[in-house]
N, C-alpha and C positions, 0 to 999 in steps of 0.2 A: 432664234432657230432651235428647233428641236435635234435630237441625235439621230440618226439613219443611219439603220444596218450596214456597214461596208459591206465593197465590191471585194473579194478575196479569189476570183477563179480569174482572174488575170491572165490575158498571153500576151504574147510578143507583136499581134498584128491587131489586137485589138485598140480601136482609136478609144477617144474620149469626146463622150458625148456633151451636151448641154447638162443632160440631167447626171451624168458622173462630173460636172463642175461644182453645178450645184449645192451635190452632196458630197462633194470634199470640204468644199468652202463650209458650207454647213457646219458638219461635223468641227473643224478646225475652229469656229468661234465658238460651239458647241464646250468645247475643252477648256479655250477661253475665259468663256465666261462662267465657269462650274469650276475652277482650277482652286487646288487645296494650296492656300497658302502655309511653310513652313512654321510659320510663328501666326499664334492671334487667330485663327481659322478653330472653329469648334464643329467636329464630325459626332452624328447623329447615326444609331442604327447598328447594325455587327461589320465590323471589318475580316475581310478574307484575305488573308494572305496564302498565297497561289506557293507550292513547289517548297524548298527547304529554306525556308524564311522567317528567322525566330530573333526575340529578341536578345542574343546576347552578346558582352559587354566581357572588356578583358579582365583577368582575374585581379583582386584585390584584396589587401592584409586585412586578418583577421579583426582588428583595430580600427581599419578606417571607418569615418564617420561619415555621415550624409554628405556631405558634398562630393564624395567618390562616388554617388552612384547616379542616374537620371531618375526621373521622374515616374511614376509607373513599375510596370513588372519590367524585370529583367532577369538573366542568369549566367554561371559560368563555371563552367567545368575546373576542378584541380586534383593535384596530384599528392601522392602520400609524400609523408615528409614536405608538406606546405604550408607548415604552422600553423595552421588551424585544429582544433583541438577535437571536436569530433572525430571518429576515426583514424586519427591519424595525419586529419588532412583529407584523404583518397575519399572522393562523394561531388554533387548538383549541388553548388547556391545557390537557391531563387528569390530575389528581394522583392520589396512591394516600397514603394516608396510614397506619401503622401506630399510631405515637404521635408526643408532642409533637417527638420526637426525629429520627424518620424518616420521610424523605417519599422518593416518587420520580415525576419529573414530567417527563412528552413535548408536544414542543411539538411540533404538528401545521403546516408553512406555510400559507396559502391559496395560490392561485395563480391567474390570469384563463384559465389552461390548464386542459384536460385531459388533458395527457400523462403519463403518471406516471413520468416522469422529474423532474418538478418536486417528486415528493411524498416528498421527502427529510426523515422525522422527525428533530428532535434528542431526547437525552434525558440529563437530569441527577439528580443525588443529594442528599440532603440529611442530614445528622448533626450532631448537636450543638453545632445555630446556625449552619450554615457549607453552603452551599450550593455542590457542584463545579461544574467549566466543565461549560459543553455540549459535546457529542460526537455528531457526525454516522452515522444509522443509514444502512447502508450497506446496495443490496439489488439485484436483478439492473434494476431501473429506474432507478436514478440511477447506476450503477459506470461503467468505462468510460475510452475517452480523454478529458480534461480535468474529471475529476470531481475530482481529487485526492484520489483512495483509493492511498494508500501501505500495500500487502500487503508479507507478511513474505517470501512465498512466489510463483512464477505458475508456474502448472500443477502445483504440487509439489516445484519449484527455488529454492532461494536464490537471490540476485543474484548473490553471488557464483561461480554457476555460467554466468553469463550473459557475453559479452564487453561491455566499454564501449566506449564512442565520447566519449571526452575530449579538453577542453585541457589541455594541464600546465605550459604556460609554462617556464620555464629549471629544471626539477625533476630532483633526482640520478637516471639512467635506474635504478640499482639496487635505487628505492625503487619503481618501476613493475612492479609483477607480477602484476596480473590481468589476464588473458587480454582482449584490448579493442585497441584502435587509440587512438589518441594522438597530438596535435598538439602539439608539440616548439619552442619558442623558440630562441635562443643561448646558449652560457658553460652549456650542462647539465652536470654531475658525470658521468664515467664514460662521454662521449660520446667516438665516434670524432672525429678533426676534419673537418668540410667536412658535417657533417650541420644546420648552424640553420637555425631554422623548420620543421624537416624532417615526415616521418612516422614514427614507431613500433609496429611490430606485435610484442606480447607473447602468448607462445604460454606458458600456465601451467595444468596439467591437474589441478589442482586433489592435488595431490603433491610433493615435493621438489628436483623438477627444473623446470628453465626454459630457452627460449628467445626471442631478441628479435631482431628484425630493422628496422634504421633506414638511411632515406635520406634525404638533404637534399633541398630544394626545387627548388635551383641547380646538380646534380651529374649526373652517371650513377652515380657510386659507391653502393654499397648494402653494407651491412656486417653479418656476423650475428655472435652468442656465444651461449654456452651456460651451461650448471654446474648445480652445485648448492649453494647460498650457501644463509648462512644467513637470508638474505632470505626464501627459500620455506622454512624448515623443514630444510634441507639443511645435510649437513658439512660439505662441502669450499666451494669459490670459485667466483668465476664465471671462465672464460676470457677470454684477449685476444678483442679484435673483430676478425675476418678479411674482408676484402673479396672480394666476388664481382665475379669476373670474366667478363663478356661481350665478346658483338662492337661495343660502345660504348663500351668504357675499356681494353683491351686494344692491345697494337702498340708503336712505339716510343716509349721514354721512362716506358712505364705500370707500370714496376717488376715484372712478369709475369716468375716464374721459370718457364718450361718447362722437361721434361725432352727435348722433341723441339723440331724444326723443320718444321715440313710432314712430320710423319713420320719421320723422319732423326734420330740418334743425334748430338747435337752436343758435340765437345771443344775445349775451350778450354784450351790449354797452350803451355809451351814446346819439349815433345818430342810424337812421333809417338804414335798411340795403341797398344799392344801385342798387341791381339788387335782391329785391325777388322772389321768386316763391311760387306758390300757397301753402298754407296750411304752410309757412313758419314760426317757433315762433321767436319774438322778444321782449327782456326782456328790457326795460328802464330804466337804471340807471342813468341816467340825476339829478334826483329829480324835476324835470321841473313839 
């Protein structure tokens, strides 16, 4: 027998014919023989569930392990202060169950908001008795500053392609080599002297070569070096540190070798110079 539309405008005086026998009878083996058995019956197609019809399941400890839940999706609502560790507790558990073995389960937060920045899912794993941490799902509404999403990556750069802005406290400068700024103590390894507490600027291009440039806090002196150590990957050393000289440490006493004086070709000897040129200084230390 096939299914037939039921009769549903029904009254009170109306009899039953042959063909409303019929198709009750029908219909009734109809059910019969197409009936979903509970157990062992495999349904085919999308299932519609009609009206407020969901599947959930009373709530259960943060702990339990697969045998607390059925087979498939399920869910269920709790309350803050319900030992569960997300939130508080207060949030949707929806499990996915494969078998006794594997489960996998998103804890949904509540929140008294509607921003969805708040609506930050976790989601955890389950195998063989043993339940993983949570792990915070991450999504363009909750990322951000002070999210505490640590990327491998931003915008497609490693950190290490980024300069830092660090303390280093009294640290061997040789062991400083990415590119960054750096706040410098006393007694550092490999420091010029007169640079503590100073500043550091490491210029490192992501290659074998290096540069750094440090000045103290208390100083005008500024000092730079170079090389290529094998700090960065490089054969050779790094060079002495060379002080730069300005119109602020420069003059007498400031150890400035020039080759001129205001211009001027200057000899320091005990004899005359052999081939002068005009406006030429010569210093006589003869005592003559």
């Amino acid at each position: 027998m096939t299914w037939q539309t039921p009769k549903t405008d029904w009254t009170v005086t109306d009899g039953v014919t042959n063909v409303d026998f019929n198709r009750i009878e029908g219909n009734i083996q109809d059910l019969k023989d197409n009936k979903l058995n509970k157990t062992g019956d495999v349904m085919t197609g999308n299932l519609v569930l009609h009206g407020s019809v969901y599947p959930i399941i009373s709530s259960k400890s943060e702990t339990d392990g697969g045998s607390a839940y059925p087979n498939g999706v399920s869910m269920f609502a709790i309350g803050s202060g319900s030992g569960w560790t997300p939130n508080n507790g207060y949030g949707l558990v929806i499990t996915y169950k494969t078998d006794i073995t594997r489960l996998t389960q998103i804890f949904y937060p509540h929140d008294n908001s509607n921003s969805v920045s708040c609506a930050g899912a976790y989601i955890r794993h389950y195998y063989m008795k043993n339940w993983s941490p949570w792990v915070k799902v991450w999504h363009s509404g909750n990322d951000g500053a002070g999210s505490g999403l640590d990327a491998d990556t931003i915008h497609g750069l490693d950190s290490s392609q980024f300069a830092l802005s660090q303390y280093k406290g009294s640290t061997d400068l040789n062991s400083i080599t990415q590119s960054g700024f750096y706040r410098i103590d006393s007694n550092c390894a490999n420091a010029p002297s007169g640079v503590d507490w100073g500043q550091l600027l490491v210029m490192h291009g992501n290659s074998d070569t290096i540069v750094q440039i440090v000045a103290g806090y208390n100083s005008t002196n500024i000092y730079w070096r170079s090389g290529n150590p094998s700090d960065v990957g490089g054969a050779g050393t790094w060079h002495g540190w060379q002080k730069i000289w300005h119109e602020g440490n420069d003059g007498a006493g400031s150890g400035l070798d020039a080759d001129k004086v205001d211009g001027h070709n200057l000899t320091v000897s005990t004899t005359a110079p052999s081939n002068p040129s005009t406006n030429d200084i010569w210093i006589d230390i003869s005592g003559d």
